[in-house]
C-alpha beads as a LAMMPS data file, in Angstrom:
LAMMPS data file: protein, C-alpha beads

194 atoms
193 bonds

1 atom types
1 bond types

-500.0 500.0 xlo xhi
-500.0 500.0 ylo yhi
-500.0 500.0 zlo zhi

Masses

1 110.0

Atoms # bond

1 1 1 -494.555 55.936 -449.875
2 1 1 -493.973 52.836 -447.878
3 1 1 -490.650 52.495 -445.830
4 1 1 -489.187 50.458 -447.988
5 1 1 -489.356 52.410 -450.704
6 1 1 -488.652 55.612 -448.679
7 1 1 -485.407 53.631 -448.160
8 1 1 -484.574 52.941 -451.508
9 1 1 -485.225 56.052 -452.489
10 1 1 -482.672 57.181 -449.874
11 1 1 -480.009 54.682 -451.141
12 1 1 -480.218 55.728 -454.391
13 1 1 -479.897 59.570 -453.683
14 1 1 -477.099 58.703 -452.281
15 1 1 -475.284 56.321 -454.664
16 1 1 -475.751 59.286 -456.865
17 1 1 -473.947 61.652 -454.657
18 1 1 -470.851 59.165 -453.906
19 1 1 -470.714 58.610 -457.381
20 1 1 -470.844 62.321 -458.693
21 1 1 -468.362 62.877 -455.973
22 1 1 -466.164 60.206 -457.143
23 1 1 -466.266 61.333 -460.722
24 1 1 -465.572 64.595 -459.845
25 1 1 -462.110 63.556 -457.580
26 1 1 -461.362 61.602 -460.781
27 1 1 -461.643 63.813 -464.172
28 1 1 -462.529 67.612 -462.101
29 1 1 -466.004 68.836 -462.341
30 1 1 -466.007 69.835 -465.929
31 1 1 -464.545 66.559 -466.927
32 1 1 -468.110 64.397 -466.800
33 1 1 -471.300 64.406 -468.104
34 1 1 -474.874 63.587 -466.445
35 1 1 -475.305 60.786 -468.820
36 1 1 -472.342 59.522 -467.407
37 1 1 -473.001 59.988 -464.075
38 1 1 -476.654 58.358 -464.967
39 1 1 -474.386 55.451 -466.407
40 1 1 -471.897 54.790 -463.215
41 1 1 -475.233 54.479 -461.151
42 1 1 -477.289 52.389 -463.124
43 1 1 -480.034 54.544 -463.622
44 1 1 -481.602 56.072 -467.039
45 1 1 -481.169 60.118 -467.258
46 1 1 -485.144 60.950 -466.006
47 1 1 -484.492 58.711 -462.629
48 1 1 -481.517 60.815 -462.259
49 1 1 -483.285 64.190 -462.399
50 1 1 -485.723 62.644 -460.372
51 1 1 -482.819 62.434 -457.504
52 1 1 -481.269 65.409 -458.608
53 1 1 -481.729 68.819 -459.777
54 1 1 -478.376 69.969 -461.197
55 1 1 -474.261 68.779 -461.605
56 1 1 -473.964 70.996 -458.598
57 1 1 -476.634 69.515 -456.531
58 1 1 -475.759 65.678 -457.231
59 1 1 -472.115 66.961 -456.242
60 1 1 -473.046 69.138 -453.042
61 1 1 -476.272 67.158 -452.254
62 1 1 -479.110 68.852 -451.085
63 1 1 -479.293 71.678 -449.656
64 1 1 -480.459 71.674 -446.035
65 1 1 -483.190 72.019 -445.274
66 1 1 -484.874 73.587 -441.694
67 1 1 -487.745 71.104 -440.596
68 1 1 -491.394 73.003 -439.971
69 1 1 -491.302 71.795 -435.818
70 1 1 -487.678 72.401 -435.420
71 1 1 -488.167 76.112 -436.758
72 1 1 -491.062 76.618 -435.058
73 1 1 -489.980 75.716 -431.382
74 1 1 -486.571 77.937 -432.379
75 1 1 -488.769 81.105 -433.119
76 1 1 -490.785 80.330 -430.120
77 1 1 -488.232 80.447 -428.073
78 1 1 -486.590 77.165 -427.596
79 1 1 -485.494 74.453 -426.898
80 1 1 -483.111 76.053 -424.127
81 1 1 -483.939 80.034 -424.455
82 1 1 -480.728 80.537 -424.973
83 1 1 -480.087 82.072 -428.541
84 1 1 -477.067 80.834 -430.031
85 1 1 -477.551 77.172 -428.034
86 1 1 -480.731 77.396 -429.784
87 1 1 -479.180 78.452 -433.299
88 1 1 -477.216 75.617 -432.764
89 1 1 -479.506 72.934 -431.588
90 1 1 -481.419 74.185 -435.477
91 1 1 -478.305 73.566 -437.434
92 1 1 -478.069 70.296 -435.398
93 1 1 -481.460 69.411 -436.602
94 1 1 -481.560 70.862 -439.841
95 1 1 -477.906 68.468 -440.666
96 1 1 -479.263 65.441 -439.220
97 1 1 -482.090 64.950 -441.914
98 1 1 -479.162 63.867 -444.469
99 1 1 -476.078 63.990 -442.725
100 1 1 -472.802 62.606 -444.911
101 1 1 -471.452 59.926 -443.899
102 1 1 -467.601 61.032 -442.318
103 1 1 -465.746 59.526 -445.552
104 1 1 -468.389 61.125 -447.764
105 1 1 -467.737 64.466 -445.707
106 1 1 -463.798 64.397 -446.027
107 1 1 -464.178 63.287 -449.837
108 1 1 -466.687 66.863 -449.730
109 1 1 -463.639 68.487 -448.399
110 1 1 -461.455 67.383 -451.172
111 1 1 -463.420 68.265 -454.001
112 1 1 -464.100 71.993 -452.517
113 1 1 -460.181 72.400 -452.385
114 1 1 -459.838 71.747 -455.607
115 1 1 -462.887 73.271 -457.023
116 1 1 -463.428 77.037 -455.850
117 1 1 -466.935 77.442 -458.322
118 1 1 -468.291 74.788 -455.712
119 1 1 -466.814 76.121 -453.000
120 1 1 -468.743 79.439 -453.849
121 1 1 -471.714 77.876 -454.812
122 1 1 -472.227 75.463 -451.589
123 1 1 -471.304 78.762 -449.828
124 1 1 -473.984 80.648 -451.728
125 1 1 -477.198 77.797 -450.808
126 1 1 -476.117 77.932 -447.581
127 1 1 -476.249 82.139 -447.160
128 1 1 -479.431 81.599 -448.840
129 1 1 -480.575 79.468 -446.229
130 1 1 -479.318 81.463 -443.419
131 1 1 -481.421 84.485 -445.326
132 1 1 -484.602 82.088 -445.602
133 1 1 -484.066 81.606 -441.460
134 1 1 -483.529 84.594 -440.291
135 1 1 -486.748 86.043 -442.203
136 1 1 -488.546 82.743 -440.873
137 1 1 -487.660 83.881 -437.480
138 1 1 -488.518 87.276 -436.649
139 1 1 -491.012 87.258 -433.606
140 1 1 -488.489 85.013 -431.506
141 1 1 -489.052 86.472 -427.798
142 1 1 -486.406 88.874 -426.937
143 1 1 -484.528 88.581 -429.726
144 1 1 -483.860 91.399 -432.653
145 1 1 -483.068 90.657 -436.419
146 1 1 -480.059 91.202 -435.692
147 1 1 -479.242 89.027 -432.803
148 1 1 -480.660 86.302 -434.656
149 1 1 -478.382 86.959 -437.762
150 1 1 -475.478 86.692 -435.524
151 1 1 -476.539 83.917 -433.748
152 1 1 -476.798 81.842 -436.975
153 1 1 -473.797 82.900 -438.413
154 1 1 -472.091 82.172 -435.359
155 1 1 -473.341 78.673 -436.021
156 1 1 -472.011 78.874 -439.145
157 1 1 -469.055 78.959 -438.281
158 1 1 -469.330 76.469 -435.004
159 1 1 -470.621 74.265 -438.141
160 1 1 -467.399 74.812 -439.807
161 1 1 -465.134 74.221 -436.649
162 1 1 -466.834 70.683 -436.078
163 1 1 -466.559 70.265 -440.081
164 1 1 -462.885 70.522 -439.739
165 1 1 -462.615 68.285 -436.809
166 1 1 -464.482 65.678 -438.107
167 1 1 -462.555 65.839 -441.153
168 1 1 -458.999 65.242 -439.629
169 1 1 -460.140 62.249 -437.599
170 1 1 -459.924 58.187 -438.689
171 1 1 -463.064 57.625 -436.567
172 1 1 -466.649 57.930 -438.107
173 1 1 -467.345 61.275 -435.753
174 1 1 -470.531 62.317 -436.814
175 1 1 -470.493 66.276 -437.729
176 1 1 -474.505 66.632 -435.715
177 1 1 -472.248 64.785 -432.677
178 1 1 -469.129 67.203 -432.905
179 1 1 -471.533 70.165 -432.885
180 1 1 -473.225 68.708 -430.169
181 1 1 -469.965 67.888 -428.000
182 1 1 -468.697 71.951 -428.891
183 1 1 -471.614 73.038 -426.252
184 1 1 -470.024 73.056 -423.211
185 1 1 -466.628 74.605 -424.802
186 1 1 -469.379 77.623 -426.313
187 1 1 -470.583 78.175 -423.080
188 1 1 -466.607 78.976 -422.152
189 1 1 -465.833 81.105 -424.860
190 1 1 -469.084 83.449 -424.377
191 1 1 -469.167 82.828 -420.928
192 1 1 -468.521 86.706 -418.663
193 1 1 -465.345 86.369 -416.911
194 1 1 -465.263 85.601 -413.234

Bonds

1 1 1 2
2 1 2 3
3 1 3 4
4 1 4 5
5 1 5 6
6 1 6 7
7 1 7 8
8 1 8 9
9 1 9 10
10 1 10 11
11 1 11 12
12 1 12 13
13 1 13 14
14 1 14 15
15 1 15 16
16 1 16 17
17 1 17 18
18 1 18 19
19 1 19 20
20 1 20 21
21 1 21 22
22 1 22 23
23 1 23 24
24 1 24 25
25 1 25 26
26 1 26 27
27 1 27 28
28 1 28 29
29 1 29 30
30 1 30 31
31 1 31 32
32 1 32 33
33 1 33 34
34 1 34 35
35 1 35 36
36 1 36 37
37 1 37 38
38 1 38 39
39 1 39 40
40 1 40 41
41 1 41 42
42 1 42 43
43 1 43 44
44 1 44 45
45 1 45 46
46 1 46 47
47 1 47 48
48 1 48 49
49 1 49 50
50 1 50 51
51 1 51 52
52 1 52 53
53 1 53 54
54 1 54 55
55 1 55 56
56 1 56 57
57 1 57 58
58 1 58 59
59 1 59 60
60 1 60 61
61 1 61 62
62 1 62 63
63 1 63 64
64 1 64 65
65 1 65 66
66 1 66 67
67 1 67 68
68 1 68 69
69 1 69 70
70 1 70 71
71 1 71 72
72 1 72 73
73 1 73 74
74 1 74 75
75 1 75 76
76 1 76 77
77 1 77 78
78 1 78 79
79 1 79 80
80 1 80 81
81 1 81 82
82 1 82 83
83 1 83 84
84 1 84 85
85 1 85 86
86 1 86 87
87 1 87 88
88 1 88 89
89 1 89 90
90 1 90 91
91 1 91 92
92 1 92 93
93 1 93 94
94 1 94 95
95 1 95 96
96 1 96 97
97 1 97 98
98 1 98 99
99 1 99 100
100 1 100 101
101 1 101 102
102 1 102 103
103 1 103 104
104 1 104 105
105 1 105 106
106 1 106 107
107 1 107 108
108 1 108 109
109 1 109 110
110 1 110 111
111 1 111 112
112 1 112 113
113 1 113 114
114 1 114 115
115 1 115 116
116 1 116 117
117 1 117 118
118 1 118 119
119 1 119 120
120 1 120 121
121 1 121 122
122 1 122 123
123 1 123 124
124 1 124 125
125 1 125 126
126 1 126 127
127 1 127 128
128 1 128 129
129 1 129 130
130 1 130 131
131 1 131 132
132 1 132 133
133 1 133 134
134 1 134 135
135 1 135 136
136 1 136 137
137 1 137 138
138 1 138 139
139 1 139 140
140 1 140 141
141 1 141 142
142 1 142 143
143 1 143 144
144 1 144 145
145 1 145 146
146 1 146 147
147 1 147 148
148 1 148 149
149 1 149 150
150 1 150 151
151 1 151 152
152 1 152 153
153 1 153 154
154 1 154 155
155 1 155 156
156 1 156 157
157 1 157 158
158 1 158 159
159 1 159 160
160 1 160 161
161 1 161 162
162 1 162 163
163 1 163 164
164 1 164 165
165 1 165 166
166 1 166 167
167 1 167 168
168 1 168 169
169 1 169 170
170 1 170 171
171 1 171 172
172 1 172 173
173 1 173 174
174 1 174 175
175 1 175 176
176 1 176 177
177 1 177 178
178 1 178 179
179 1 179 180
180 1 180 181
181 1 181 182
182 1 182 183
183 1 183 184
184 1 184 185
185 1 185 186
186 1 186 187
187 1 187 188
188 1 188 189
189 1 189 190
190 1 190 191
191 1 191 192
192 1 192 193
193 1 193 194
C-alpha cells in the first residue's frame, strides 16, 4: 500500500469514527443504523465493514493494539528496567498508533456518560487486552505474573488520570503527552520516603 493510500485509508477510518460518534451524541446509540452511518460518510455498506467491524467498534474505534518491537523490548526488560515506567512507556506506545484527536477524546467522554453498554464494552476490549499482555509477557527479568498484572493495571489507571486531564482542558493536550508528563509525579507517589 503506497503512502498515499495508507493515508486515505487513515482519513477515512476516521471520518467514520467522528461520524458514528456524532450520530451517536445526536439520536443515542440505538437510534442509527449502519446504512446510515455508511450514508453520512459517503461510503457504500462493504467499504464500511471494510473500516469497521461492528456499531461498537466504529463508535469506540479500534481497539489498541501492542506493537510486536514495543512488546518485545517491554518483556525483555526495557526501555528503563523499571516495571511500571516500562508498563507505561507500552501504553504510551500502544495509544500513539491511533491516538484521538483531544475533541474526538472529550466527544468519547460524552458518549460513555451517557451510554453505560459502551462504557462496559470499551472497558471489556481493554481487560482483554491487558489479559493478551500480561500472557505476552511472562519471562520479563525479575518480574512475576503478578507484578506485571499490577504494573499494567496501574497504567490503567495512570491512562485514566491523563484521560481526565486531557479532557477538562481547551488546549489540544495530547493523552500519549499527559502520560508522558505524569512520570516524574509517579516517581513521587511510589517513591520510599526520605
Amino acid at each position: 500500500m503506497t503512502e498515499s493510500a495508507a493515508r486515505r485509508r487513515v482519513d477515512r477510518s476516521t471520518a467514520i469514527f467522528r461520524a458514528a460518534q456524532e450520530l451517536t451524541l445526536e439520536r443515542g446509540y440505538q437510534g442509527w443504523t449502519l446504512e446510515e452511518l455508511a450514508e453520512r460518510v459517503g461510503v457504500s455498506r462493504r467499504t464500511l465493514f471494510n473500516h469497521v467491524e461492528s456499531k461498537e467498534h466504529a463508535v469506540l474505534g479500534p481497539r489498541p493494539t501492542i506493537d510486536d518491537a514495543a512488546l518485545a523490548e517491554f518483556r525483555s526488560g526495557g526501555p528503563t528496567g523499571r516495571l511500571l515506567h516500562d508498563a507505561v512507556h507500552l501504553a504510551i506506545t500502544a495509544i500513539a498508533t491511533s491516538e484521538p484527536a483531544p475533541a474526538d477524546l472529550r466527544r468519547c467522554q460524552q458518549i460513555l456518560l451517557c451510554e453505560p453498554a459502551l462504557a462496559q464494552a470499551g472497558i471489556a476490549g481493554l481487560e482483554e487486552v491487558l489479559e493478551e499482555t500480561v500472557d505476552q509477557s511472562l519471562g520479563r527479568p525479575h518480574a512475576t505474573p503478578e507484578a506485571i498484572r499490577l504494573a499494567l493495571d496501574l497504567t490503567l489507571i495512570l491512562v485514566r488520570h491523563a484521560s481526565v486531564e486531557t479532557l477538562g482542558e481547551d488546549a489540544d493536550t495530547r493523552l500519549t503527552d499527559r502520560l508522558r508528563a505524569l512520570l516524574p509525579l509517579l516517581d513521587e507517589v511510589v517513591a520510599a520516603p526520605s
